[in-house]
C-alpha positions as a printed Julia matrix, in Angstrom:
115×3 Matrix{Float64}:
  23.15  -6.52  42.45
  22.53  -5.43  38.97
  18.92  -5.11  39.37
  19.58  -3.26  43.06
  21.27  -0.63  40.55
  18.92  -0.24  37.88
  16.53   0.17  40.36
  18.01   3.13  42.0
  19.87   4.87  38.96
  15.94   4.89  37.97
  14.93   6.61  41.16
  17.34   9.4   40.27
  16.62   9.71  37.06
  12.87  10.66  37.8
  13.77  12.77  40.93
  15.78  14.78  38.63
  13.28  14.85  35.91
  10.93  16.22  38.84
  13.25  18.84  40.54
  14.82  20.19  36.88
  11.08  20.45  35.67
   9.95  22.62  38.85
  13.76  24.71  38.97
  12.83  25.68  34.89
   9.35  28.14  36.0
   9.75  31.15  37.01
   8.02  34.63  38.49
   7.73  37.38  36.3
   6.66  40.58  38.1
   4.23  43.22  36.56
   3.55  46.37  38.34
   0.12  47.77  37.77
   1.06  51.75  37.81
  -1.37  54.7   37.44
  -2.08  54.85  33.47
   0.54  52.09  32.35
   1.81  48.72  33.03
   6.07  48.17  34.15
   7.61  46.73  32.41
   4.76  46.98  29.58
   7.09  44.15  27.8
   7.01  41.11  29.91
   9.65  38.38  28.74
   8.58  34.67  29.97
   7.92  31.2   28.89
   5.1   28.85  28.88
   4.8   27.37  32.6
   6.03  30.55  34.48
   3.51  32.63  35.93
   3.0   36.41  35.84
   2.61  38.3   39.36
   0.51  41.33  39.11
   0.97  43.72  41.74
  -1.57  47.15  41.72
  -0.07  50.04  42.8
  -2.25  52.29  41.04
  -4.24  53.63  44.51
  -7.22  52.04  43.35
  -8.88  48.76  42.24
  -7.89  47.74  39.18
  -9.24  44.56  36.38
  -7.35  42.8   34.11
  -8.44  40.76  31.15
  -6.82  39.19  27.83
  -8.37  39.67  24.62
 -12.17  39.26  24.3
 -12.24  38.37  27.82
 -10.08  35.03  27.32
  -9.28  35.39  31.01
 -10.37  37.98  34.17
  -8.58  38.5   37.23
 -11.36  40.09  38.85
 -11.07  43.31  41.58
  -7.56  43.58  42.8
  -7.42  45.58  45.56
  -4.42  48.33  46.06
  -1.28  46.61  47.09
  -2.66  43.44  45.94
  -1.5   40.36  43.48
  -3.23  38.43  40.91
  -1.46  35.22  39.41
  -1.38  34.82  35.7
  -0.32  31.29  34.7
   1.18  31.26  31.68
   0.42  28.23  29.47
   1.03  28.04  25.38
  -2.73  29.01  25.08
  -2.44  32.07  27.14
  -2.6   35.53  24.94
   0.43  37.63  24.8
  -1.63  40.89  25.48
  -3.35  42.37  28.52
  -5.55  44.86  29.3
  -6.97  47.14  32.22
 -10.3   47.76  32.86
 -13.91  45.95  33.13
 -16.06  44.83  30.49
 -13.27  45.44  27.25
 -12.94  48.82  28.03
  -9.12  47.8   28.24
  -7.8   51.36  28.65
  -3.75  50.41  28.68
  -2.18  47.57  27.26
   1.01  45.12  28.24
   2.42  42.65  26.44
   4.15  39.01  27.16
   7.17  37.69  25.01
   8.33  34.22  24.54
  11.48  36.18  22.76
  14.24  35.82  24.86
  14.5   38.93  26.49
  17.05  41.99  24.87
  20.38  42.2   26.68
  21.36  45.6   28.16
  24.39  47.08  26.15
């Protein structure tokens, strides 16, 4: 009977483990505007992933520093998925080739409250 136990107090341990690991990353949303980034401060963590969304009217390119990463074309009214890992730079840019024209930024800080 003992062993019956251990057996399934182990089986919930590591479902747990699984479902408070996926519960803890999250979707932070970026819109890509006309000339500037919202919010141009993006507050996340390592394992969440940032959501890029152009609404800008035209196709737009996103990179990190020296080209550490590329989303490619993204189309108007279209998403590009940024997964956020403790490697990924905290600072984006628009634009093809460096010409990085605005800049955002992501934050592990917790984000500011609202007073």
């Amino acid at each position: 009977m003992l062993d019956t136990f251990c057996k399934g107090a182990v089986a919930v341990a590591a479902a747990t483990a699984f479902w408070v690991g996926a519960a803890q990353a999250d979707n932070q949303s970026v819109l890509i505007m006309e000339g500037s980034f919202f919010p141009s401060t993006t507050y996340a963590k390592p394992g969440d992933n940032v959501i890029f969304t152009n609404l800008s009217g035209q196709v737009q390119y996103l990179s990190g520093p020296e080209d550490s990463w590329e989303s490619g074309p993204i189309g108007v009214d279209a998403t590009y998925r940024l997964n956020l890992t403790h490697s990924t730079p905290l600072t984006f840019s628009n634009g093809q080739d460096g010409e990085g024209l605005v800049e955002g930024e992501i934050s592990y800080d917790p984000a500011p409250l609202n007073d």
